[in-house]
C-alpha positions in Angstrom: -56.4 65.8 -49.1 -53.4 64.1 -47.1 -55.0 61.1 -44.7 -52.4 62.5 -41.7 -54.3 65.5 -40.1 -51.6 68.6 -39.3 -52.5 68.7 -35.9 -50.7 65.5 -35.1 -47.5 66.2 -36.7 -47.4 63.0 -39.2 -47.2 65.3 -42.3 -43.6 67.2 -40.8 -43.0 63.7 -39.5 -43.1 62.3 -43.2 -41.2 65.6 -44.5 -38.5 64.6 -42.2 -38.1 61.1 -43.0 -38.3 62.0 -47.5 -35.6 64.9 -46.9 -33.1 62.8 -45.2 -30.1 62.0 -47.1 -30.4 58.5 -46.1 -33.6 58.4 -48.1 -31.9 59.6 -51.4 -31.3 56.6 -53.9 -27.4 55.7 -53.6 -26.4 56.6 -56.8 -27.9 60.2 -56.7 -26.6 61.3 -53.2 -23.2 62.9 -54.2 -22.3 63.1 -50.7 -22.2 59.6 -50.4 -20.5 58.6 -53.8 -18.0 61.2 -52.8 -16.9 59.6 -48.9 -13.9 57.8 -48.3 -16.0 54.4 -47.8 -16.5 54.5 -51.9 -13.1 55.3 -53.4 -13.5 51.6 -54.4 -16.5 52.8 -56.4 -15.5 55.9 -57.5 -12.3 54.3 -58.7 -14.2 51.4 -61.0 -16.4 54.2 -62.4 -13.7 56.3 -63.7 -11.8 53.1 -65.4 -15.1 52.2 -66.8 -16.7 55.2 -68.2 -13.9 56.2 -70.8 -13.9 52.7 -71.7 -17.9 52.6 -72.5 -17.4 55.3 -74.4 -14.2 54.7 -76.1 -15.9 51.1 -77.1 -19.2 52.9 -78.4 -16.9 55.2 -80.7 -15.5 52.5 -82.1 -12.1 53.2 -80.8 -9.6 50.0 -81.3 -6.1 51.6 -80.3 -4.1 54.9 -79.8 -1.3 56.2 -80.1 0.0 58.6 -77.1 1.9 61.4 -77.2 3.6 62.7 -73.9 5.2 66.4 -73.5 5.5 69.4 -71.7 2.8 72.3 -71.4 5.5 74.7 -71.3 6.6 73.9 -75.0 5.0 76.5 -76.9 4.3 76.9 -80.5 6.4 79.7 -82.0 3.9 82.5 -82.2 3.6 82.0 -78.6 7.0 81.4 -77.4 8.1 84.7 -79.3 5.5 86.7 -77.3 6.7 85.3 -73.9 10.4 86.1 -75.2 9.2 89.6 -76.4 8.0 90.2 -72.7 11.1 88.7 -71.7 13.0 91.2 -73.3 11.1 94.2 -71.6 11.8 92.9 -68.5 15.1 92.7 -68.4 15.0 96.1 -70.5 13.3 97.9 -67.5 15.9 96.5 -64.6 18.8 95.0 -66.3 20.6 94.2 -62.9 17.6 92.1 -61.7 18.5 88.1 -61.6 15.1 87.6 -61.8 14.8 89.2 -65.3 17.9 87.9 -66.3 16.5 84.1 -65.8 13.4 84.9 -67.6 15.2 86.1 -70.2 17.6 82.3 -70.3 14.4 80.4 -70.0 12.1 82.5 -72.8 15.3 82.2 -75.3 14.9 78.1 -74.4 11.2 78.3 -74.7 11.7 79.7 -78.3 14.4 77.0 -79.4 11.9 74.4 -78.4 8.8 75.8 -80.1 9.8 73.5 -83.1 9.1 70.3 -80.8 5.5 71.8 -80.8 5.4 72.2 -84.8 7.0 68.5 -85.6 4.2 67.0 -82.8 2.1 68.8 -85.2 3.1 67.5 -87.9 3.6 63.8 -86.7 -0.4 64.0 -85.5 -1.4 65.1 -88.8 0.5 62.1 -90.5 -0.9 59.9 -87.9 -5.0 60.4 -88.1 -4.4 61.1 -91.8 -3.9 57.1 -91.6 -6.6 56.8 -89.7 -8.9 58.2 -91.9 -8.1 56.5 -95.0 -8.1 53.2 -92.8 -11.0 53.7 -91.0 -10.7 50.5 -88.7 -10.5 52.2 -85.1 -6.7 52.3 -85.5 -4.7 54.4 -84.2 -5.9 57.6 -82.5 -3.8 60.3 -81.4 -4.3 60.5 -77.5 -3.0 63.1 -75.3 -3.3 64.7 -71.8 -5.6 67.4 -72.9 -3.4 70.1 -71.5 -1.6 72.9 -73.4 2.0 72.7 -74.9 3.2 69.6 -76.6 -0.4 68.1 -76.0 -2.0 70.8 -77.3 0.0 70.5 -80.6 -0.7 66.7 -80.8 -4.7 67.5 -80.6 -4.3 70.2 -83.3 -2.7 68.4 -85.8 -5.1 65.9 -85.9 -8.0 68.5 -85.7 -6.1 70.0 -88.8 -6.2 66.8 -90.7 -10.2 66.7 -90.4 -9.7 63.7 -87.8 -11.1 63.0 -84.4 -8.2 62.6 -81.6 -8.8 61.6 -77.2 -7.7 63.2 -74.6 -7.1 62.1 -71.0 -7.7 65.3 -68.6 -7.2 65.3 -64.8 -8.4 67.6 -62.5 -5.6 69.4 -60.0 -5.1 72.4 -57.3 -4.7 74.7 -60.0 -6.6 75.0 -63.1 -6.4 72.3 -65.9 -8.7 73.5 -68.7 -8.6 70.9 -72.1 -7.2 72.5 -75.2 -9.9 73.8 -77.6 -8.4 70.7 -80.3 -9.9 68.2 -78.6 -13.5 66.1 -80.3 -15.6 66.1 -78.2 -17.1 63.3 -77.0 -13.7 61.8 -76.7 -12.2 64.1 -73.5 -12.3 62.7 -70.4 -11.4 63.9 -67.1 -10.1 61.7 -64.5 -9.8 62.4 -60.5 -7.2 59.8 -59.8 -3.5 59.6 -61.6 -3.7 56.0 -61.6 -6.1 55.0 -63.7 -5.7 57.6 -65.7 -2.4 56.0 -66.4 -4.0 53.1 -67.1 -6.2 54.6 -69.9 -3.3 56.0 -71.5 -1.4 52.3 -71.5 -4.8 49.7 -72.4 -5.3 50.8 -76.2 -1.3 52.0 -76.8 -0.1 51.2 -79.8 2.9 53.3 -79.4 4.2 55.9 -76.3 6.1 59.0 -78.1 7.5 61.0 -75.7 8.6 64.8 -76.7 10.1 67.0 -74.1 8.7 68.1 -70.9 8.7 68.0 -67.3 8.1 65.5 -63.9 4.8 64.7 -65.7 6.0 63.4 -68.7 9.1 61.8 -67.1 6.6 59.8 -65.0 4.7 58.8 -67.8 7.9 57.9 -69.1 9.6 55.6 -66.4 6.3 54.3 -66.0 5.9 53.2 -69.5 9.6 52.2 -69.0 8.8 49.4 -66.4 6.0 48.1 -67.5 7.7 47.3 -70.6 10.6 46.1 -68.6 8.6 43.3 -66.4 6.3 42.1 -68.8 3.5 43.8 -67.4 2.2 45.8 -70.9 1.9 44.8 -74.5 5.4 44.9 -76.4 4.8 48.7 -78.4 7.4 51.6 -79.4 8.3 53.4 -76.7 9.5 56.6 -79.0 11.7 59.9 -77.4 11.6 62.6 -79.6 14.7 65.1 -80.0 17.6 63.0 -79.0 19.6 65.8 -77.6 17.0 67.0 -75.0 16.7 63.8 -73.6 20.9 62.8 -73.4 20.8 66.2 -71.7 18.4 65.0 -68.7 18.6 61.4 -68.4 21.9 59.3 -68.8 20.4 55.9 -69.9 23.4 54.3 -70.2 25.1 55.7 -66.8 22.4 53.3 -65.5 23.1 50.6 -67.6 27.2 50.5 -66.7 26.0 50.9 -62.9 24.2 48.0 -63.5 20.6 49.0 -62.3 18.9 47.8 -65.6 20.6 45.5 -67.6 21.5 46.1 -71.1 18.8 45.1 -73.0 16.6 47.5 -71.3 18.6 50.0 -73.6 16.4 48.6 -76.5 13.2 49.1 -74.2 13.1 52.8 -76.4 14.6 54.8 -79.0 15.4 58.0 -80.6 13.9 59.8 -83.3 14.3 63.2 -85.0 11.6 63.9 -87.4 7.5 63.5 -87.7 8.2 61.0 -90.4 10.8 58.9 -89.1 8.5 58.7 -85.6 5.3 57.3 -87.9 7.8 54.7 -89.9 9.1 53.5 -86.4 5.4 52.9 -85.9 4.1 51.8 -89.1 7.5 49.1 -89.2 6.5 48.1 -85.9 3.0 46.6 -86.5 3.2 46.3 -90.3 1.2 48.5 -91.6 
């Protein structure tokens, strides 16, 4: 029987002072953890905790593939151009069906980005598990599309593979290719930019959007003042990228020098992407 008597209060008293949230421990009160005061904190945790795990795997380096979520494999892209098709079928006057119809059939041409990712995964963690040593893993941004394809094909080859998620204002769910274990999810861009950079080996970069152009430029200029290891910086399909980005406009207007030409290259095939690698650090 409690020493404080009911009639004086102390028990409700007591009940008071246990519920407050300033009686929780600190690192069990979410409300705290979550203020503005500790994005300091939150931000160490969330650089620290894929690293703890990453090191407990055994993980030594990666290898990061960039690319677009809209880059479908081929049994998807024909669907969307199927629906495409009825659309524009069922009001052939409307602009709006008219552009779905231009950016299904563009959709479809680039399905085979999202077979040759595929394949290039598959040849890299087939490395990986004849090696054994920690060395390259195929890591991704967990998403659909191009990363999506870069998860499967190392799923495929019996391998493990990472992936870096994030959450945002709409839905991001990881792809179902992903081991688990190895797929984190990350609140702030920046260090999950940093993650993707620490264990690189080598940045391939296959068509996509703003995301993978940041991912890009940011690669780009971390190369550029020193500020990363030296490592392939890889963009697959040639053509797609001449059509978006005119690296040497830049270089004749004199914004990066010349030698910032040879920061990256171009690469056509699944193979010829590993050898760039496999020349690269000799192995």
């Amino acid at each position: 029987m409690s020493k404080y008597s009911e009639a004086d209060g102390a028990q409700e008293r007591l009940d008071a002072i246990m519920n407050d949230p300033s009686y929780e421990i600190a690192y069990k009160d979410l409300d705290f953890i979550a203020s503005e005061d500790m994005r300091p904190v939150r931000l160490q945790l969330e650089l620290k905790k894929p690293e703890w795990c990453m090191e407990a795997a055994g993980i030594k380096s990666s290898v990061v593939v960039f690319g677009g979520t809209q880059v479908d494999s081929k049994e998807q892209a024909e669907v969307r151009m199927a629906e495409a098709k009825a659309a524009l079928a069922a009001d052939p006057d409307s602009e709006e069906a008219k552009r779905g119809m231009i950016r299904a059939e563009n959709v479809l041409k680039k399905s085979r980005y999202y077979e040759e990712c595929r394949q290039f995964a598959n040849l890299v963690t087939q490395y990986n598990k004849q090696h054994r040593d920690g060395e390259f893993f195929i890591k991704t941004g967990g998403g659909p599309g191009i990363m999506e394809a870069g998860n499967r094909g190392a799923f495929e080859a019996g391998g493990k593979s990472m992936a870096l998620n994030i959450t945002l204002p709409f839905e991001q769910r990881p792809n179902s290719y992903i081991t688990p274990g190895l797929c984190f999810q990350f609140n702030y861009f920046a260090i999950r930019k940093m993650h993707f950079l620490l264990r690189a080996k080598a940045v391939i970069c296959f068509p996509g959007g703003f995301g993978t152009l940041d991912e890009l430029f940011t690669a780009l200029t971390l190369r550029q003042t020193g500020r990363m290891q030296d490592i392939p910086i890889i963009l697959y399909g040639k053509e797609y990228w001449d059509g978006i980005i005119d690296f040497q406009y830049l270089a004749d207007q004199a914004v990066i020098s010349d030698s910032h030409l040879k920061l990256f290259q171009y690469c056509e095939t699944p193979e010829e992407t590993w050898q760039v690698i496999r020349d690269f650090h000799g192995v």
